[in-house]
N, C-alpha and C positions, 0 to 999 in steps of 0.2 A: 701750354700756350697755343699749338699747330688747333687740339681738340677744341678752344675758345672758339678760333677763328672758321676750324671746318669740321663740315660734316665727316661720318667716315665716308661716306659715298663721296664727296667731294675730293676727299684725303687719296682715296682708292684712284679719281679720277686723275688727280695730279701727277701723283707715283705713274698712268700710266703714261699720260704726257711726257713727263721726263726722263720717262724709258724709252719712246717714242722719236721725241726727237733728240738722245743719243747718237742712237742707231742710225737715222736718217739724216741731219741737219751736215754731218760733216763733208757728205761727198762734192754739194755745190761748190763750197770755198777751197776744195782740192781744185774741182774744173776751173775755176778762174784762173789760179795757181798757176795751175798749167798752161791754159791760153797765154796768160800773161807771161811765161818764161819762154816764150818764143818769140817778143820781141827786144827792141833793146832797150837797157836800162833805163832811159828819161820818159819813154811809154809807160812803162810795165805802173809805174801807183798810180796814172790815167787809168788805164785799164782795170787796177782793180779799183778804184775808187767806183770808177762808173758802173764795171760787173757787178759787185755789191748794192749797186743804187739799184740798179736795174731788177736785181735780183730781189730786191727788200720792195719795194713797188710788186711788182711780178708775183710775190709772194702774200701781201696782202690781200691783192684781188682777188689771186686762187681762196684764198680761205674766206673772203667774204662769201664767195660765190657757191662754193663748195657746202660753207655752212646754210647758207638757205637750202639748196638741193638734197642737201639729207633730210630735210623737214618733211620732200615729199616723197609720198609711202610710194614703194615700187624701186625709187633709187636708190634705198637704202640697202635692199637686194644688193642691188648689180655694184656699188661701192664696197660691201662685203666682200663681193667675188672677186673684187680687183683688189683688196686686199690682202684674201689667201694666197691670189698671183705672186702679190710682192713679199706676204710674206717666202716662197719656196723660191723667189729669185734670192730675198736677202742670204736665206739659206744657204743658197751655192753657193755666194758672193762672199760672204761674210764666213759661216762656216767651215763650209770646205774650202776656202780658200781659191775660188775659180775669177776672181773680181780681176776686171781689165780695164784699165782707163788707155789705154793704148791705143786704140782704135776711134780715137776721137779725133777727126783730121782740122786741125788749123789753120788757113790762110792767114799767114802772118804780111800778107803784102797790105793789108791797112786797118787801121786802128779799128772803123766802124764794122769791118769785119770780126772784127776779135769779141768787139761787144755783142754783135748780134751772133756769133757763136756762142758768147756764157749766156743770154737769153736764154735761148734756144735749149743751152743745155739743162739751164735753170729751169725750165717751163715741164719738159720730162721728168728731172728729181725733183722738182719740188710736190710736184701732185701725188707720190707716195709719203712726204710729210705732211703734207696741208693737210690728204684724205685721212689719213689716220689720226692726226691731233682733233680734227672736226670730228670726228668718229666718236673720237674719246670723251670727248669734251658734252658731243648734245647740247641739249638747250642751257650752259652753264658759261655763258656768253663769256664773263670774265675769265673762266676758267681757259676759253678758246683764245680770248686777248694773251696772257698767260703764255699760252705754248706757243703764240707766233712768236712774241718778242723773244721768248728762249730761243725758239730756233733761228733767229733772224741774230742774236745775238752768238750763238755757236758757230755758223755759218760763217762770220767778220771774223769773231776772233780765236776760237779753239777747236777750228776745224781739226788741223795735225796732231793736237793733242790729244782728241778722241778718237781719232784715227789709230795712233800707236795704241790708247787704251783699248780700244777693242782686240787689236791685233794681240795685245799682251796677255788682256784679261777675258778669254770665250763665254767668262760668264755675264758678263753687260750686255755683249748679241745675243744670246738668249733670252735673259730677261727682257728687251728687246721686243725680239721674235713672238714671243709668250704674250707680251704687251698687245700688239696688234695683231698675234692672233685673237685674242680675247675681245677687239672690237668689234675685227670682222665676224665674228661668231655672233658678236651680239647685234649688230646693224643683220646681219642676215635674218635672224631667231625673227627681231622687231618684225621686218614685213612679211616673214612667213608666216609669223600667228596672224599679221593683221588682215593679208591675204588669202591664205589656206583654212586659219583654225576658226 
C-alpha cells in the first residue's frame, strides 16, 4: 500500500523526517514544562496552552521561511554546515549523555515572562528541527507539511515519552543523528557541485 502511494525517494525522505523530528521535536515541550513548573498551579495550563501556541506559530514561519531559503544556491552550503554543528552537539547531548536543561533561568515574577522565555527558547530549538525537516524534505512540499505537523504534534503531546525512549533505546539517537547527517551532507554536496564542479 506505503509503495502505491510513494515513491522510494519519497519513502527514503519520510523515514528521514521521522527520524528527524524524533530526535529533535521533544526538547521544546520539555522547556515549556519547565517554565511552567515554576509557577503556580492555576497558571501553569495558561502557560502551556500559550507556549505551545506560540511555539506551533513560531514554528511554522521558521519552516516556511527556511524552506524557501534552501532554494537559494550558496545557503544550502552554510544550512549543511549548521547542521554538522547540531549534528556533534546532538551527539554530546544525546549520546554521551552531557545534555543540560538546567541553565535555563526563569523569571517566574510574571506570566508574559514565562511566555516570552518558551519563545525565545522555542525560536533556538526549533531551527535545528525546522532546518533539518526542510533539508530532508526539498522541493516535496507535502512531504515538508508532513514533518511540521509531526513535530508540532510530538512537541504538545509526547515530548517525555520520546525523551525516556531515547534515553532507553541509543539506537533512535542514532538513527536520528545518521538521519541529518545524511541531509547535511547532502545540502552541502548540492551547492558544491553547483558551485565548485
Amino acid at each position: 500500500m506505503f509503495a502505491e502511494l510513494f515513491t522510494p525517494e519519497q519513502l527514503t525522505i519520510l523515514t528521514q523526517i521521522v527520524l528527524i523530528d524524533l530526535v529533535l521535536a521533544g526538547d521544546n515541550a520539555i522547556i515549556i514544562g519547565m517554565v511552567a513548573s515554576k509557577f503556580p498551579l492555576e497558571q501553569r495550563r495558561k502557560i502551556i496552552i500559550f507556549g505551545i501556541g506560540g511555539a506551533v506559530v513560531l514554528r511554522i514561519i521558521l519552516t516556511l521561511l527556511t524552506a524557501y531559503l534552501l532554494q537559494i544556491t550558496g545557503l544550502r552550503l552554510f544550512g549543511g554546515l549548521l547542521l554538522l554543528y547540531i549534528v556533534y552537539k546532538l551527539y554530546l547531548d544525546v549520546i554521551k549523555g552531557s545534555e543540560n536543561h538546567d541553565d535555563i533561568k526563569v523569571d517566574n515574577s510574571s506570566f508574559f515572562k514565562a511566555i516570552w522565555t518558551i519563545l525565545l527558547a522555542d525560536f533556538t530549538m526549533s531551527l535545528d528541527n525546522v532546518l533539518g525537516v526542510a533539508g530532508a524534505a526539498g522541493d516535496h512540499y507535502g512531504l515538508l507539511v508532513f514533518g511540521l505537523v509531526l513535530s508540532i504534534g510530538l512537541m504538545a503531546f509526547a515530548a517525555t515519552l520520546i525523551s525516556n525512549w531515547i534515553k532507553k533505546y541509543k539506537w533512535i539517537a542514532w538513527a536520528g543523528l545518521i538521519a541529518i547527517l545524511i541531509v547535511a551532507i547532502e545540502l552541502i554536496y548540492t551547492d558544491i557541485k553547483i558551485l565548485f564542479l
